[in-house]
Each structure stands twice: as C-alpha cells, then as structure tokens.
C-alpha positions in Angstrom: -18.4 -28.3 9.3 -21.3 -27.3 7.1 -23.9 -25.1 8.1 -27.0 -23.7 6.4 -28.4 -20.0 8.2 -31.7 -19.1 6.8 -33.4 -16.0 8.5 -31.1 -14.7 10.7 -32.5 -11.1 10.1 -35.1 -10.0 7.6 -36.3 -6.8 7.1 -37.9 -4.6 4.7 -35.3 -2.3 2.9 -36.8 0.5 1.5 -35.1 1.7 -1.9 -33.4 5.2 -2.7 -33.9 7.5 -5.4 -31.1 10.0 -4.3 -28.8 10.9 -7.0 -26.1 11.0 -5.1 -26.0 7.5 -4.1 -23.8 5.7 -6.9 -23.0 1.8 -7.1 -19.7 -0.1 -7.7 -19.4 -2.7 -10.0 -16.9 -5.4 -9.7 -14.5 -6.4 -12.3 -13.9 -9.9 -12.9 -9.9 -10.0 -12.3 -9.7 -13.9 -12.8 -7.5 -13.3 -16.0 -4.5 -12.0 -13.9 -5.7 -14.7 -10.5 -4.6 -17.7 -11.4 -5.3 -19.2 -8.0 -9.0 -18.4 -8.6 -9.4 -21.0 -11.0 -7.5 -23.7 -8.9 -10.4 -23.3 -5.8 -7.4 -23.0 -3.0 -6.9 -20.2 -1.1 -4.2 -19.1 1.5 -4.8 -15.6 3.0 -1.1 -14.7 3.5 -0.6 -15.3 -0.1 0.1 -11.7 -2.4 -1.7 -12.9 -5.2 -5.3 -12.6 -3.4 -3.8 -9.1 -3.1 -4.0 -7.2 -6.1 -5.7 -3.4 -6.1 -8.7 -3.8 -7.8 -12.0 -1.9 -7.8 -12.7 -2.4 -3.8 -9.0 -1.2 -3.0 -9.2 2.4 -1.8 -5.8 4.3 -1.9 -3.5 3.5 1.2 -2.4 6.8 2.9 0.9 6.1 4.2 2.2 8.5 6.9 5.4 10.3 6.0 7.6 13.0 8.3 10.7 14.5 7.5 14.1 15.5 9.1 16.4 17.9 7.8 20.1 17.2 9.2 22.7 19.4 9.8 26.0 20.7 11.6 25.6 22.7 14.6 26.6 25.7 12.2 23.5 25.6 10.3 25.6 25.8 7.4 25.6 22.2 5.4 21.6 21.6 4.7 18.5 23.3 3.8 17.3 26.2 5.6 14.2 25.3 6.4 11.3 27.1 4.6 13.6 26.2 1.6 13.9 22.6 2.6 9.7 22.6 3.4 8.8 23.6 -0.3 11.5 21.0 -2.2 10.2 18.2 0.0 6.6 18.8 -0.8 7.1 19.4 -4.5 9.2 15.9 -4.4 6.6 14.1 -2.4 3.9 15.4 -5.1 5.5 14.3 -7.9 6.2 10.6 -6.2 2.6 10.6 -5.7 2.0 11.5 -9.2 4.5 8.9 -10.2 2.7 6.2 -8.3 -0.9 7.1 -9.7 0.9 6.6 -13.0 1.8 3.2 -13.4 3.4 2.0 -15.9 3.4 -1.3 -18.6 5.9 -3.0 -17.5 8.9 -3.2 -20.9 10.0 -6.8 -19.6 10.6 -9.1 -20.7 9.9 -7.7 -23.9 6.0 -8.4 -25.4 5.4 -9.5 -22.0 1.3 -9.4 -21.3 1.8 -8.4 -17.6 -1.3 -6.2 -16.2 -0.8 -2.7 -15.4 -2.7 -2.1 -12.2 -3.6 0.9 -10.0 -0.7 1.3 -7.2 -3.2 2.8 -4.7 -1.2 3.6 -2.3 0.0 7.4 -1.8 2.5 9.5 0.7 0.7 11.7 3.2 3.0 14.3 5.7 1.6 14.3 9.1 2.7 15.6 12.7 4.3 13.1 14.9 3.2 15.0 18.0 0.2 17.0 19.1 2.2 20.7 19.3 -0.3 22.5 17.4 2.8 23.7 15.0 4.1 20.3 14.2 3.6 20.6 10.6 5.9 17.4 10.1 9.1 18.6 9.2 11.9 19.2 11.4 15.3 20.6 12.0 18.0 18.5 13.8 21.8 20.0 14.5 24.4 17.7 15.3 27.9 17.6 14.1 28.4 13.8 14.2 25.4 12.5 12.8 24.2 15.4 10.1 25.9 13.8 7.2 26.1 10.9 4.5 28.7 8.4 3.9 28.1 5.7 1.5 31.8 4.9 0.8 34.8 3.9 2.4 36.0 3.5 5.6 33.5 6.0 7.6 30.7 5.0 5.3 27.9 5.4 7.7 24.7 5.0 5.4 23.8 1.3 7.3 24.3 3.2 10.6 21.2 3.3 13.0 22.3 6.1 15.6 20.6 8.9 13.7 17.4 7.2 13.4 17.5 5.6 17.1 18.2 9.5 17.9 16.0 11.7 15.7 13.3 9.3 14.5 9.2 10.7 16.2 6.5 8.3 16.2 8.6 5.5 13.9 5.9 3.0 14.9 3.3 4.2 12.9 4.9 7.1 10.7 7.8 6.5 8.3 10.5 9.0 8.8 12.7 10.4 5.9 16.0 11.9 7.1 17.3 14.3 4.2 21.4 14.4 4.6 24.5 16.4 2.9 27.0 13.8 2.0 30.1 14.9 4.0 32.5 17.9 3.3 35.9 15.5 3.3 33.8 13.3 1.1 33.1 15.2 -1.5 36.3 17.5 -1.4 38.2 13.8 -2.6 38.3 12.6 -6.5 37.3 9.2 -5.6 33.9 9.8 -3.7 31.2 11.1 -5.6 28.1 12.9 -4.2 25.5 11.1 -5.8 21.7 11.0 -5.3 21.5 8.1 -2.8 19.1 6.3 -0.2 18.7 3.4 2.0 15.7 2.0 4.0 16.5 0.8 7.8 13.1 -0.5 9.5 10.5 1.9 9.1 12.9 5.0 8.2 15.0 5.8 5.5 18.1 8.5 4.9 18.0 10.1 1.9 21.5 12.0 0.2 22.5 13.8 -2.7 19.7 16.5 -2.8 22.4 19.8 -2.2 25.4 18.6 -4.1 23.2 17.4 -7.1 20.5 18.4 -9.5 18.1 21.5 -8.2 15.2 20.1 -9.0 13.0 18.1 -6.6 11.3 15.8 -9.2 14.5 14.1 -9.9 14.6 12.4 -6.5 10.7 11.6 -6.5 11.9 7.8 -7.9 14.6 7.3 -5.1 11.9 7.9 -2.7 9.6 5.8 -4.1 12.7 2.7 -4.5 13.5 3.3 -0.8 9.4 3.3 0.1 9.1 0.2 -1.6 11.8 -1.7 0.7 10.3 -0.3 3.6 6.9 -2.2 2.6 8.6 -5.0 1.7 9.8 -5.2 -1.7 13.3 -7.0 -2.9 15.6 -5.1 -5.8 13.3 -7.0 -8.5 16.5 -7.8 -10.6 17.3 -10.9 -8.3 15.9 -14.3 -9.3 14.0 -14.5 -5.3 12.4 -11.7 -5.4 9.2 -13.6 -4.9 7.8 -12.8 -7.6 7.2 -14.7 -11.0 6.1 -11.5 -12.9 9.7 -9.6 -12.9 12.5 -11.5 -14.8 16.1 -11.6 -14.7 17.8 -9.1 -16.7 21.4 -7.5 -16.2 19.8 -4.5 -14.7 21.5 -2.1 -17.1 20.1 1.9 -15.7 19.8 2.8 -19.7 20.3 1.5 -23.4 24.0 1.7 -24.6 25.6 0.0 -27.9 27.4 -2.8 -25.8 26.2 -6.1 -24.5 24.4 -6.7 -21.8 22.2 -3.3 -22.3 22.1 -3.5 -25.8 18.2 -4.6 -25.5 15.6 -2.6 -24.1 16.1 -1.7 -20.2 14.0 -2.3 -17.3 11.4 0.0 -15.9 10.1 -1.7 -12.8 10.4 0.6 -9.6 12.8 -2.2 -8.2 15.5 -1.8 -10.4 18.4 0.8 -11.2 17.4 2.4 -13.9 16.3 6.0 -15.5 12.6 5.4 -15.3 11.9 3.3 -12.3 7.8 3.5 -13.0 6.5 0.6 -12.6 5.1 -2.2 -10.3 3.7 -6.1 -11.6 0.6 -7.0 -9.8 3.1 -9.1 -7.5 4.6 -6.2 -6.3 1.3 -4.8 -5.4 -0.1 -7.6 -4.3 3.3 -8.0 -1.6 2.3 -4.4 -0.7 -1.2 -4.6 -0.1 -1.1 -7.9 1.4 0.7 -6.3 4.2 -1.4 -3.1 4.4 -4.4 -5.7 5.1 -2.4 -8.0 7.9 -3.5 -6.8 11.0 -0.9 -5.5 13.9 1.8 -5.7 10.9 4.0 -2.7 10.7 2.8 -1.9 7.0 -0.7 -1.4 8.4 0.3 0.8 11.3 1.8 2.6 8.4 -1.2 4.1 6.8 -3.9 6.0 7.8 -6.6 4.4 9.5 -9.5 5.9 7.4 -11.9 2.0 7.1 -13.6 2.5 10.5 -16.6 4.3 9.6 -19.1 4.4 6.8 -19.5 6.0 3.9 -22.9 6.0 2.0 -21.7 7.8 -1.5 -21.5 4.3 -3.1 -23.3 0.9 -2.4 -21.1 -2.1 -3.1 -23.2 -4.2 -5.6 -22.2 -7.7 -5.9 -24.5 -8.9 -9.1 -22.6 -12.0 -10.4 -20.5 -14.8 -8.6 -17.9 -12.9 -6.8 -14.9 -14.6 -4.5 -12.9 -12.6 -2.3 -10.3 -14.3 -1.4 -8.1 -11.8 0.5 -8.7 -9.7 3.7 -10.2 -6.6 2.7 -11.4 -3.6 4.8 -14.4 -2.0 3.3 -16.0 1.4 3.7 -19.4 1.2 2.4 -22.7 -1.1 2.7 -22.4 -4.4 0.8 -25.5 -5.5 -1.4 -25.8 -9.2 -3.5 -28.3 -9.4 -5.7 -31.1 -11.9 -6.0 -29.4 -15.2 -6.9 -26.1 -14.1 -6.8 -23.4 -15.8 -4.7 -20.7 -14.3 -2.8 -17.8 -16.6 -1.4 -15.6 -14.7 1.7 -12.4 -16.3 2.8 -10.8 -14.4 4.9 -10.8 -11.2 7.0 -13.5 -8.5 6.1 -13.8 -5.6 8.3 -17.0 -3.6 8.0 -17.4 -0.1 8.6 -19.3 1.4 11.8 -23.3 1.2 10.9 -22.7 -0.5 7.9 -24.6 -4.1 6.5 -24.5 -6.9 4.4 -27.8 -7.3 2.2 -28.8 -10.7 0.8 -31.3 -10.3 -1.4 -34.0 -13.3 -2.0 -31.9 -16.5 -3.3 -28.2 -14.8 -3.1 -25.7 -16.9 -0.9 -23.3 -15.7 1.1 -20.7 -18.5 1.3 -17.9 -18.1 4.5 -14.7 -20.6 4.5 -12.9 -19.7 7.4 -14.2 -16.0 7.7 -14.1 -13.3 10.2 -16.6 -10.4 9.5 -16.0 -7.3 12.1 -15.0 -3.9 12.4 -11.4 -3.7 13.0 -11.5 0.0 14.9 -14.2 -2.3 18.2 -17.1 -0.4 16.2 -20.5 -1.7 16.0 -21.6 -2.7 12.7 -25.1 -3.9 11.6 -24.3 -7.5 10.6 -26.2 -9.2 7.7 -29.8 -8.5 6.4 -31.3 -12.0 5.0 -34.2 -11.3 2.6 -36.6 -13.3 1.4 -39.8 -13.2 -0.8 -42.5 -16.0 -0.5 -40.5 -19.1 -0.3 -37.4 -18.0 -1.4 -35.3 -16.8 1.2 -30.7 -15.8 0.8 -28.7 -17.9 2.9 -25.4 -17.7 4.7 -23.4 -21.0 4.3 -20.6 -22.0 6.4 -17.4 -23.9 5.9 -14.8 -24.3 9.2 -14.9 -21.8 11.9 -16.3 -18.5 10.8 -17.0 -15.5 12.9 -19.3 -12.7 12.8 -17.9 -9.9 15.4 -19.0 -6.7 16.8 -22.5 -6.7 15.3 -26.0 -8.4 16.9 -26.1 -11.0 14.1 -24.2 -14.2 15.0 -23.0 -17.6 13.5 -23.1 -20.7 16.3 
C-alpha cells in the first residue's frame, strides 16, 4: 500500500532565538550498518541497535542485599557494606562510560561505541527509608558455594526468598562463601558471581581483596548476562564482531596465551572493558522491545519532553530500529526521513516537516509509549511546495490528533 499525505496540519512555526535551545546533529553510522546499504530491515535485529547520537543513557535499576547468619557475624555490617557497594557501583559506571578498543582479533577495525547504559540504586518499596540496601539473616541461605557437593551458586531459594520488586529492579545479593568452605585446602574463596533471571549473587568480597573497585568488572560480566549477553569466547554468541580465542585471563610465555589476550567484557580476563557494537546493539535492542524484561529494567525517563535540544534531521536519515525519543523532531526543507519501526514521542512533543522534506513510514508506529498525548506531525509548506508523509504497509500514528487512514 502506497499512500501520499499532503497537508495534514500546517501551521506557522515561529523561530527561537534563546540560547539555551541547542540542536543535535546526526552522525552518519552507515560505516559500522551494513544492513543499511542492503535496503532490508527487521526490527528485532541488534544491528539497527547500536548507541548512537539519539541513544540517551539507560538507567537500569539496581538494589542490594547483604546476607548473613543469624549471628550477624559472617557479612558486612551494614553502613560498612552501604559505602563499598556504592564506591563499586561507581567505578562500574565509570567502567562502562569508558569503553574500550576492542584488542581482538589483533588490528581488528571494530568501532568503539558509547555503552549508554549506567546502574542506578533505588527503593523497592515506598517506606520513606528504603534507601535500597538491605539486611537479611538466615543461617541456611546467607552463604556461597560454588564447589562441590553443597555447591549452591545455581540455587534459586534465596532469590525466590529475599528478592523486592525483581520485575522491574535487578537485585544484587552480596554473600560470604561458607566457613567449612574456606577452612578446606581444596576450595578457594574467590571473587565469584552468577546471574539467575533478573538477579544475581555475588561472592568473594570479605575473604578477598579490600578494595571495591576490583569487583566493579564482575558486576558488570554478571549485568551483561542478565541483559542478555553470552560469554563472547563461544563461537554462538551471536555476534560476528567477537572471535574465537582460547580465552586466556592474561599474557603468559606458553601457548595458547602467548598472543595478546582478550578484553571484551564477555570474557575471563584481567581487563574485561569492552563491548563490540553487537553487544550493544543485543543490549539496547532489548531496552527498546516493549513489555520485555530489559525495558522494565530501566528507568522510564522517555515520557515527557524536553526542550534543551531540537532534533535536526538535515540530510537523508533512516531509522531503522525502535527508538524512544525525548525531544521535538525537526527535517529540514528537502530532506528525507525514512522510520521503520517503533518511535515513541514524548508528551507535547512534534514532528516538523519543513517545505519539500518527506517523511517516509514502512511499517511504523508513532506514539507515546507512557498513553500521553503528543502533538503529531506539522506539515509545512511554502507556495507550492508543501513536505509529505509517505506510507508503506500499515503504519500508525497513536495518541496524538494527527492520523494516517
């Protein structure tokens, strides 16, 4: 189906001086989209996915949980426990805002791209001192065991016990690994973590190093799981950008880690700083599905506008993924925009089409996704030039006045 809209809405828009009121530009990503010069698109697909200049950082929701005996006795006292977990969680922020190149394979040309996604510590209740951090006592459950016969680290009833608001909040349950454990030769008491649903158990954090930075890349490992990444080692990892390699944690003089060692978050080893755009692209694809867990995840902070920046489309620009944006939309006289997928427009917000810009929709739904109103799309045009909104399959226009029939 093919459908040319011409003056749908027109109205004078009257142009600001304010300083204040900046513009982004969009970056022309088809060197690292391969797709884009194929003309296919496929919205579940992680390469549409990739953080770019429209990706605003992804807050996700953290609490934590502080296990121990009924004694008191075997984990952090609490104020202790508050300021280590904070200092970790900044430095895995840090971490995330700084990623790296990946180092294979070696000379690989892989782009380095802006994680935006971040850890935010919330309340998982309404008690006006829930600060998100809590204290749980409980002689069968408080520990860590990772090997042997009582190895409990795949074990759910801790979680299924302790876990608050595990729908929409990962929780982090910080564990001793187990007196008998440790007091053997064999068992050692090792910084250690595994991801079960939307939770994860953490270990290692008493009997090890002091300092909290050192367990900021075990976090970030476990996160990664959690929002769907594989150990990036494998060969099905899904993703073309991280190669084989005998995943050696460091450089030694022997064979197979006689070469330069990975980097990638994915992977045991000593950096663990860095994410492909596939990787990114698998985690942002998810925080853009709607009613998937990943997006119940993060903090809902698309449903409303904000008028610091103006998005200025001013050259052929396809957006092939889903995309929730925060600000007014603007294309420029003669400029096309092509939409294939979901695009959820802030409360009060608009699409301007300036004389002769096209707004081309394949399959496209335009709304708010918090049920907010939005202003829909202003068509412009001047003498007998006017923009146009051209239609390809079913597209929809939701909660705005504008329409497509």
């Amino acid at each position: 189906m093919y459908k040319n809209l011409t003056g749908i809405l027109i109205l004078l828009i009257c142009c600001s001086c304010s300083p204040k009121v900046k513009s982004i530009i969009l970056k022309d990503l088809s060197t690292i989209d391969p797709l884009k010069k194929q003309g296919v698109h496929n919205c579940n697909d992680p390469l549409y996915y990739f953080p770019d200049s429209l990706t605003n950082i992804r807050y996700l929701r953290i609490n934590v949980h502080f296990m121990d005996d009924e004694s008191g006795t075997r984990n952090f006292k609490m104020d202790e426990g508050k300021k280590f977990i904070r200092y970790l969680i900044s430095n895995a922020n840090k971490r995330l805002s700084e990623n790296k190149k990946m180092n294979l394979p070696v000379g690989n040309t892989t782009a380095t791209l802006a994680t935006q996604y971040r850890y935010k510590i919330v309340a998982a209740t309404n008690d006006p001192n829930d600060d998100g951090f809590y204290k749980h006592y409980d002689d069968k459950l408080y520990y860590y065991v990772n090997k042997g016969r009582n190895k409990n680290n795949y074990d759910r009833k801790l979680i299924d016990k302790y876990s608050i608001g595990s729908d929409s909040i990962i929780n982090i349950f910080i564990l001793p690994h187990h007196p008998d454990s440790v007091a053997t030769e064999h068992y050692k008491a090792t910084k250690t973590g595994i991801a079960l649903g939307t939770s994860l158990k953490m270990a290692g954090m008493l009997e090890g190093d002091p300092e909290p930075w050192k367990y900021a890349t075990l976090l970030n490992h476990e996160v990664g799981h959690i929002l769907g990444l594989s150990h990036s080692w494998l060969r099905y990892d899904r993703c073309d950008d991280t190669p084989e390699h005998p995943n050696c944690w460091g450089r030694t003089n022997e064979p197979p880690c006689d070469t330069i060692p990975s980097n990638n978050m994915m992977d045991y080893n000593a950096e663990q700083m860095a994410l492909t755009p596939c990787q990114l692209g698998i985690v942002h694809k998810g925080f853009n599905k709607i009613n998937s867990k990943n997006r119940k995840l993060i903090t809902r902070d698309w449903c409303h506008l904000d008028k610091s920046k103006t998005i200025i489309i001013d050259k052929e620009t396809n957006w092939y993924g889903s995309k929730d944006i925060t600000h007014n939309i603007v294309v420029k006289e003669n400029v096309d925009l092509h939409i294939y997928c979901r695009i959820s427009m802030p409360q009060n917000s608009s699409i301007t089409l300036m004389p002769g810009a096209q707004l081309f929709l394949y399959d496209a739904t335009l709304h708010n996704d918090c049920n907010l109103q939005w202003q829909g799309i202003i068509v412009q045009s001047k003498k007998d030039i006017s923009a146009q909104i051209i239609c390809y399959g079913k597209s929809e226009l939701l909660n705005c006045t504008t329409s497509i029939e």
